[in-house]
C-alpha positions, 0 to 999 in steps of 0.5 A: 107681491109676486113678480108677475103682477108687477108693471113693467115699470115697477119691475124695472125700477126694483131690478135697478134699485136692488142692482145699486143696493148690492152692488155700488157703494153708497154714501149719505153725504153733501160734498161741499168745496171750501177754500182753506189755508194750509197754515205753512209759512210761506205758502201761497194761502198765506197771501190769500191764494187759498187751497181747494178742499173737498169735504163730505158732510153728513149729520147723525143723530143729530151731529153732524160730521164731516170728513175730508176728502184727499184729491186722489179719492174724491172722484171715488167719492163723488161716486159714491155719494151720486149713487145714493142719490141716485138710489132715493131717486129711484125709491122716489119713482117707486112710491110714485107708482104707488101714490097713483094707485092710493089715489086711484079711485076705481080700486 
């Protein structure tokens, strides 16, 4: 499809979606806080103050995987993760546009 026949929609929608592709780091994850205890005697947890931890959780063929995330990379993190969301939102949007003209019955 060449440029000039696209909407001005669709132009938009493609210029972004390619500007996250090549540009922002993605990662198909959930991010899920737990609860945890450190296992040090002694420690807070011990008596049931449990430690915040943030982990990304992703399956694979099948299996699933999970890492954890330390506290100095999980705003990186999140980002990452928010940008590939936000790229199947955009890829969303883009087929929308072409359901309606599936659905067009004067073509």
């Amino acid at each position: 499809m060449h440029r000039n026949s696209m909407s001005s929609k669709e132009r938009a929608l493609r210029s972004r979606l390619s500007q996250m592709v090549h540009g922002a780091p993605l990662v198909r994850a959930t991010l899920n806080e737990r609860a945890v205890t450190c296992g040090k005697k002694g420690c807070r947890c011990a008596q049931g103050e449990k430690h915040a931890a943030l982990y990304a959780v992703s399956s694979r063929e099948g299996k699933t995987r999970q890492a954890f995330i330390p506290p100095g990379r999980q705003s990186l993190v999140r980002q990452w993760v928010a940008n590939y969301h936000r790229v199947r939102e955009l890829l969303e949007d883009l087929s929308e546009l072409f359901w309606e003209q599936v659905r067009a019955k004067d073509r």
